[in-house]
C-alpha positions in Angstrom: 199.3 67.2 56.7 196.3 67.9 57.2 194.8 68.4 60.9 191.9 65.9 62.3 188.8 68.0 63.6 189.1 67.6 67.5 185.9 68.3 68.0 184.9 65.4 65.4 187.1 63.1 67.4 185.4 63.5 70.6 182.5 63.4 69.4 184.1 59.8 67.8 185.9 58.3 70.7 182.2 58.0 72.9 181.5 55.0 70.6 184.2 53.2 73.0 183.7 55.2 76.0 180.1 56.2 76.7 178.0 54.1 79.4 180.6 51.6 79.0 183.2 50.4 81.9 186.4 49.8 80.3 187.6 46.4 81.0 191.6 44.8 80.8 190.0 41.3 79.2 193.0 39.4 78.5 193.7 40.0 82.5 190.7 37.8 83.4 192.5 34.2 83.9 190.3 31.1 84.0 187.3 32.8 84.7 187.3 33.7 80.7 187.8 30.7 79.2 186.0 27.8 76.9 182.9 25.9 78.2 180.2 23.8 77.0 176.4 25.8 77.3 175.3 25.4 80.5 172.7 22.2 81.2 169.9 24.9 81.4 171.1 26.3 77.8 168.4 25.7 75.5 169.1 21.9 73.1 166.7 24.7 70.2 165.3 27.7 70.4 162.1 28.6 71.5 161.5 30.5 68.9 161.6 28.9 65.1 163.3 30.7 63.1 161.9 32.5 60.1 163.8 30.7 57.5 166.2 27.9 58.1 168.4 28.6 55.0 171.3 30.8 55.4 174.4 31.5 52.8 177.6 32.1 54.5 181.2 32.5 52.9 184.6 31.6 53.9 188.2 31.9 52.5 190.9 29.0 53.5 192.0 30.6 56.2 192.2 29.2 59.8 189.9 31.4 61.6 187.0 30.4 59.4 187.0 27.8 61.8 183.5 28.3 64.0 181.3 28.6 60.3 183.1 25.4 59.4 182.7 23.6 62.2 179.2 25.2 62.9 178.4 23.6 59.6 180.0 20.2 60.2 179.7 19.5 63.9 176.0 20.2 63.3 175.7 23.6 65.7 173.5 24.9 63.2 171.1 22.2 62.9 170.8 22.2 66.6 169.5 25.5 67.0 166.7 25.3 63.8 169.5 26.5 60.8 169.2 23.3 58.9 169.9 24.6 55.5 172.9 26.6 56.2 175.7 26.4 53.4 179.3 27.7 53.9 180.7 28.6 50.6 184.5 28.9 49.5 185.5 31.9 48.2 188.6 32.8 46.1 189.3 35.8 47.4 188.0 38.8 49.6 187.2 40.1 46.4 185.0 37.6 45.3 183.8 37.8 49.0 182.7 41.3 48.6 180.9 41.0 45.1 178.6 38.3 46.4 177.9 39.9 49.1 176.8 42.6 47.5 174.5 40.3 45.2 173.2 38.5 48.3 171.6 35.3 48.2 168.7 35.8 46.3 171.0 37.1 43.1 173.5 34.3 44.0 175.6 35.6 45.9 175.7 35.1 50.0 174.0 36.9 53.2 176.9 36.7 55.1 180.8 35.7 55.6 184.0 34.8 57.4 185.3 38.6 57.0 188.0 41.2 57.8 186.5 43.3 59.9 186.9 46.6 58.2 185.4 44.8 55.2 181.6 45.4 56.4 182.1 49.1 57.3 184.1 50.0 53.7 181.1 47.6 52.3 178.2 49.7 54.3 179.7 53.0 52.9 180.0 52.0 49.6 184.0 52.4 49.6 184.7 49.3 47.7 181.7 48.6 45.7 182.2 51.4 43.2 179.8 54.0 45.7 177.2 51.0 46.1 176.5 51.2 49.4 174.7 47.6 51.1 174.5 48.5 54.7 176.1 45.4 56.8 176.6 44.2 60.1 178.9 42.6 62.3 177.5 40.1 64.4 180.3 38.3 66.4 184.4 38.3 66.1 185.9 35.3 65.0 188.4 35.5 66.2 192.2 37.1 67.6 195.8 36.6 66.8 196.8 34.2 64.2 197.8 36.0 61.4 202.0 36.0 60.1 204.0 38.8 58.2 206.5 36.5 55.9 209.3 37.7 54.0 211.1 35.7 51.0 214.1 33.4 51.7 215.9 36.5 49.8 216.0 38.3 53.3 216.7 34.5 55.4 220.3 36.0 56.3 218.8 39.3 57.9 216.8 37.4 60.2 214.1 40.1 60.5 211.8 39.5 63.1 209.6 42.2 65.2 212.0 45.5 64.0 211.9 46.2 60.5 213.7 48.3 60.7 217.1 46.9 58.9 214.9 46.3 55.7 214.9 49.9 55.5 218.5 50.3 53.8 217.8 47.1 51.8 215.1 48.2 50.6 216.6 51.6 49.4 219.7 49.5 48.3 217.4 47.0 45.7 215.2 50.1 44.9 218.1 52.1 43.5 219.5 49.0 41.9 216.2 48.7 39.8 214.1 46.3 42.0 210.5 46.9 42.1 209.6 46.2 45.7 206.0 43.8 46.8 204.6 43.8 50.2 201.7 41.6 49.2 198.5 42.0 51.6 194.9 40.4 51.0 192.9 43.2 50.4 193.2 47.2 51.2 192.2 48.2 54.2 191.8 45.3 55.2 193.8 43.4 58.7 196.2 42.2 57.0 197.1 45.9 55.2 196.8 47.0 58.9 199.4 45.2 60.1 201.9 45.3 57.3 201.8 48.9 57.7 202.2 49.0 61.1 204.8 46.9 61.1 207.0 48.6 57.9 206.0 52.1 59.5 206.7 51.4 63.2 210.6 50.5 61.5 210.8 53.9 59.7 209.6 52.4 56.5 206.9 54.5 54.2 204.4 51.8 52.8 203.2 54.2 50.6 206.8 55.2 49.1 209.8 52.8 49.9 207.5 49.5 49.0 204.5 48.7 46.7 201.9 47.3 48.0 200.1 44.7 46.1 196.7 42.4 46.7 196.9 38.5 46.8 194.1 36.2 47.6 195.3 34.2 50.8 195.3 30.5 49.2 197.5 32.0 46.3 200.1 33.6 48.4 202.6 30.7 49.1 202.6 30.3 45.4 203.8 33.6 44.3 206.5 33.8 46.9 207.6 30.7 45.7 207.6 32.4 42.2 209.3 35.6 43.6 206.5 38.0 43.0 207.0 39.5 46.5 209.6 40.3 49.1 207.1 40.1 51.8 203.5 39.4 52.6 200.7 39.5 55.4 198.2 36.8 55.5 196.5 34.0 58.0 197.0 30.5 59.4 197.9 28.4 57.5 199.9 30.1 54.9 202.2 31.4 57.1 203.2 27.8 58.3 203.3 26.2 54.5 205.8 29.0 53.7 208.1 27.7 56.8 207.1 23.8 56.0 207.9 24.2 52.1 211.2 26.2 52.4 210.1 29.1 50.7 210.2 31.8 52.9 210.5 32.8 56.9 208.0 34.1 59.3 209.1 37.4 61.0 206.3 37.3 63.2 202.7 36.2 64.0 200.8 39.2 64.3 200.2 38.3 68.3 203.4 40.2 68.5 202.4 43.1 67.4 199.6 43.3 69.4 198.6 40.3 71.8 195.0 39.4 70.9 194.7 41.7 68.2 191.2 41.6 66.8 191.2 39.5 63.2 188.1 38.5 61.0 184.2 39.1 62.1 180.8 37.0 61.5 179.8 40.0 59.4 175.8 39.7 57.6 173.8 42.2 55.1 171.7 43.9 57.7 168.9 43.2 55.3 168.7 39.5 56.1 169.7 40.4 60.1 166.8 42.6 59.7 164.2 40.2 58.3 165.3 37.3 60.2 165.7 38.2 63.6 165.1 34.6 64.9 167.2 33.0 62.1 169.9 35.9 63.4 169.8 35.0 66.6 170.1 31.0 66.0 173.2 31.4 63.4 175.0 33.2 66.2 174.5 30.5 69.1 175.6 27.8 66.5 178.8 29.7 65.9 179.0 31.0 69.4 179.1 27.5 70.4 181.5 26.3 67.5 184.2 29.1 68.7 183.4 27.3 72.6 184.0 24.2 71.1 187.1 25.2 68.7 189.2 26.5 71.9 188.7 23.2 73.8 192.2 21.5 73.9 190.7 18.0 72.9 189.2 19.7 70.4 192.2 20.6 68.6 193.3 17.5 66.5 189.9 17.1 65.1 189.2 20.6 63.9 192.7 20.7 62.2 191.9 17.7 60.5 188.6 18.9 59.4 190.1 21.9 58.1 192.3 19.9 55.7 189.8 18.2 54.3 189.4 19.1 50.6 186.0 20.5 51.1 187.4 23.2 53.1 191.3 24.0 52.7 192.8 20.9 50.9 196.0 21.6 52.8 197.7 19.3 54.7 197.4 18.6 58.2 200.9 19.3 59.2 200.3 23.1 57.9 197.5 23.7 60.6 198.2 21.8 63.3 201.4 23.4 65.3 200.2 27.0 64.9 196.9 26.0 66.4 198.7 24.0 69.5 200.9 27.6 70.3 204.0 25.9 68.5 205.4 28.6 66.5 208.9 27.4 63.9 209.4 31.1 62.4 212.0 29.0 59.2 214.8 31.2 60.3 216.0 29.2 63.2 213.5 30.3 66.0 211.5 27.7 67.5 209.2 28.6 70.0 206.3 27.6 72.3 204.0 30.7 72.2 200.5 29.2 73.3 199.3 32.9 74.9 199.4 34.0 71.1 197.9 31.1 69.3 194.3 31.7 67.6 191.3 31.9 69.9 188.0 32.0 69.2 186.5 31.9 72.4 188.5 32.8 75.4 189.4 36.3 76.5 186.6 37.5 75.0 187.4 36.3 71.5 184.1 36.1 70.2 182.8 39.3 71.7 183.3 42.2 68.6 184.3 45.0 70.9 183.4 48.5 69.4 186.8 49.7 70.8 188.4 47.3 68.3 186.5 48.2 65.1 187.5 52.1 66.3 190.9 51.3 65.8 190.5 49.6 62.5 188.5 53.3 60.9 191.4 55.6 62.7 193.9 53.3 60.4 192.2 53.4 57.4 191.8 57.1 58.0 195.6 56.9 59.1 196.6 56.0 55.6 193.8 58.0 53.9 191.5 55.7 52.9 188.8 57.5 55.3 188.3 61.1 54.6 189.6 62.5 58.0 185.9 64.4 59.1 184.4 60.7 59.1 182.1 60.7 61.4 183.2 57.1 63.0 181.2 57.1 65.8 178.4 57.0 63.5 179.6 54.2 61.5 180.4 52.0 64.5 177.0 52.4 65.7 175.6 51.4 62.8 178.0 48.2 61.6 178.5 46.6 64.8 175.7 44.6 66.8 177.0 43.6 69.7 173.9 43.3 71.5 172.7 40.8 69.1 175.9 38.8 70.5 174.8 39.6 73.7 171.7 38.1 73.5 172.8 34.7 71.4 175.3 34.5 74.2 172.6 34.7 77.3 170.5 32.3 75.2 173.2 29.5 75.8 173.3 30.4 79.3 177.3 31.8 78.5 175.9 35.4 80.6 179.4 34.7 82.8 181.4 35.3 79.4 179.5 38.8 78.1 182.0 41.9 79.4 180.8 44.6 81.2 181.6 47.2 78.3 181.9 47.9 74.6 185.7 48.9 75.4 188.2 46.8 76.3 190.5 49.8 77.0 193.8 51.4 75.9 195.4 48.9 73.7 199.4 48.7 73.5 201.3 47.9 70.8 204.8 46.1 70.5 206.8 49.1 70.0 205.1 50.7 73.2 202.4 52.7 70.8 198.7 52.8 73.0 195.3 53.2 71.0 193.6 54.7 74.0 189.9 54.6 72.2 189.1 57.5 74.4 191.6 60.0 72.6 192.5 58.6 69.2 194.1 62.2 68.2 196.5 61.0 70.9 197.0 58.1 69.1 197.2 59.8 65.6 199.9 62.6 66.8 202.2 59.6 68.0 202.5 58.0 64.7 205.1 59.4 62.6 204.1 57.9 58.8 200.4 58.9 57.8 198.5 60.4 55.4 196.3 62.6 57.6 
């Protein structure tokens, strides 16, 4: 093993720290929640925006909601976008390569996105060493996300502790089974919390299980297939496993860690760059999608726009409960778990904390996918643009909703871990499985 520079990590950990006040925002009650724009918010910005055409990308997953409903609910005309498309993509993939061509070679300028997925984009470490600098402009959201295994395991019951799928696992091995933990793209959320969760039970991700990639809309079909023992994906594939018989929830990733930061608004930074104004009004129309999206009314209607064939072509019944905090886990558990629903808006949903991408490079460095001298601090400051948020968010007249810092503060995990983004070493030296 190999020892992290300490200096390095100091050096790393002011990207959450410095001139910031660390804030406890889940603790912040009704204060935090979702609102229309004030009456003073602007109906259009002042300022036209330099072009009104934008390309965006989504996958079928559930947190694309504020793009989609941006798009439909007309958000983006209001604020001068009127030519903003939102394109499905097959896979995170397909999500990278057109970003990477951009609009004008007929690809996209931004995306619905993991939120590592614009940093290992910006550095070139998934683009074959092509490097297309990008930026994330908002979160889209927390929680939602499930870790499923295959009705193979439905007599274990495995739920939060892995930890009996240990033996299995070394049983079925031994026996000649090649093991799948299917995630949607490496090092990206849902690798996160697949290894977190096999690792935090004693499991090696790297050694007792392979780890394959599946594109979210195609994972219910390859369980159902038996290409996998388990997988990690979002809303609403979790749900469709439970609704079509073919597998059991263990979890919804709120478990492992309530309000876990999930996919980002993220854009090339050479369209943020050359369209400041265009920047600024994409964000307010999504900013005011996510306000609208975590309205209780709302929820009925967005689920049903969401099925509709131009966006998920799932059915209704598969969105729905997991969006109202109803959470049928297929194994027998049935249980009312609104604090750990998807939000987009509340608790500072919306807002991409720096603390939060922090954690997400210490992981990837945790299972070597970051060389361990990465200078992290550097790449935070460069990715994230939280005070292009900042300033979207003031233009609605939402000032009330922007924290006080870039930190929301030490972060605790289910099996009592804390990321205190002050001290990651701290963090590294409790983990026992890593690479670094």
């Amino acid at each position: 093993m190999t020892r992290l520079n300490r200096r390095r990590f100091l050096i790393t950990a002011g990207t959450a720290a410095a001139g910031t006040v660390l804030l406890h925002a889940c603790s912040q009650g009704a204060s935090n929640q979702a609102t229309q724009p004030s009456s003073s918010a602007p109906t259009a910005i002042a300022d036209t925006p330099e072009t009104p055409t934008a390309k965006l990308g989504f996958i079928a997953l559930t947190d694309s909601a504020p793009l989609i409903i941006a798009k439909v609910k007309g958000f983006f005309d209001k604020y001068g976008m009127t030519d903003v498309s939102v394109e499905k993509q097959a896979s995170w993939g397909t999500t990278r390569d057109n970003l990477v061509l951009g609009s004008g070679g007929g690809g996209i300028d931004g995306a619905h996105i993991l939120t590592p997925m614009p940093y290992l984009i910006s550095e070139g470490l998934v683009t074959d060493g092509k490097k297309v600098p990008m930026y994330i402009l908002a979160r889209l959201n927390v929680n939602g996300q499930g870790i499923s295994l295959s009705n193979d395991y439905l007599d274990m019951k495995v739920g939060l502790d892995s930890t009996p799928l240990k033996q299995v696992f070394a049983q079925r091995k031994a026996a000649g089974k090649e093991l799948k933990a299917a995630v949607t793209f490496p090092g990206g959320t849902h690798d996160m919390w697949m290894r977190y969760w096999l690792a935090a039970g004693g499991i090696d991700p790297d050694q007792e299980i392979s780890t394959i990639v599946v594109p979210p809309p195609q994972m219910v079909a390859n369980v159902k297939v038996g290409n996998m023992d388990t997988f990690c994906v979002g809303e609403p594939w979790p749900l469709q496993t439970v609704n079509q018989k073919i597998g059991y929830n263990a979890l919804t990733t709120g478990q492992l860690w309530k309000d876990h930061p999930e996919k980002a608004l993220g854009m090339r930074a050479d369209w943020v760059d050359a369209n400041p104004k265009a920047t600024k009004a994409l964000l307010m129309g999504v900013l005011e999608a996510a306000m609208w999206c975590d309205q209780p009314e709302n929820k009925e209607e967005m689920c049903q726009i969401l099925s509709e064939r131009a966006w998920f072509n799932v059915p209704f019944e598969d969105i729905i409960d997991r969006s109202l905090g109803k959470f049928d886990f297929g194994d027998g558990r049935v249980e009312e778990l609104p604090e750990l629903m998807q939000k987009y808006w509340n608790d500072y949903a919306s807002y991409p904390f720096k603390s939060h991408d922090l954690w997400f490079l210490v992981e990837n460095m945790r299972w070597g996918k970051l060389p361990a001298d990465t200078d992290m601090q550097a790449m935070v400051e460069a990715v994230n643009r939280e005070d292009l948020w900042r300033e979207a968010a003031t233009a609605l007249g939402q000032e009330a909703m922007i924290p006080k810092g870039t930190s929301r503060g030490v972060e605790t995990f289910f099996d009592g871990v804390k990321f205190d983004p002050d001290n990651p070493q701290a963090y590294l030296n409790s983990l026992k499985i890593k690479r670094v």
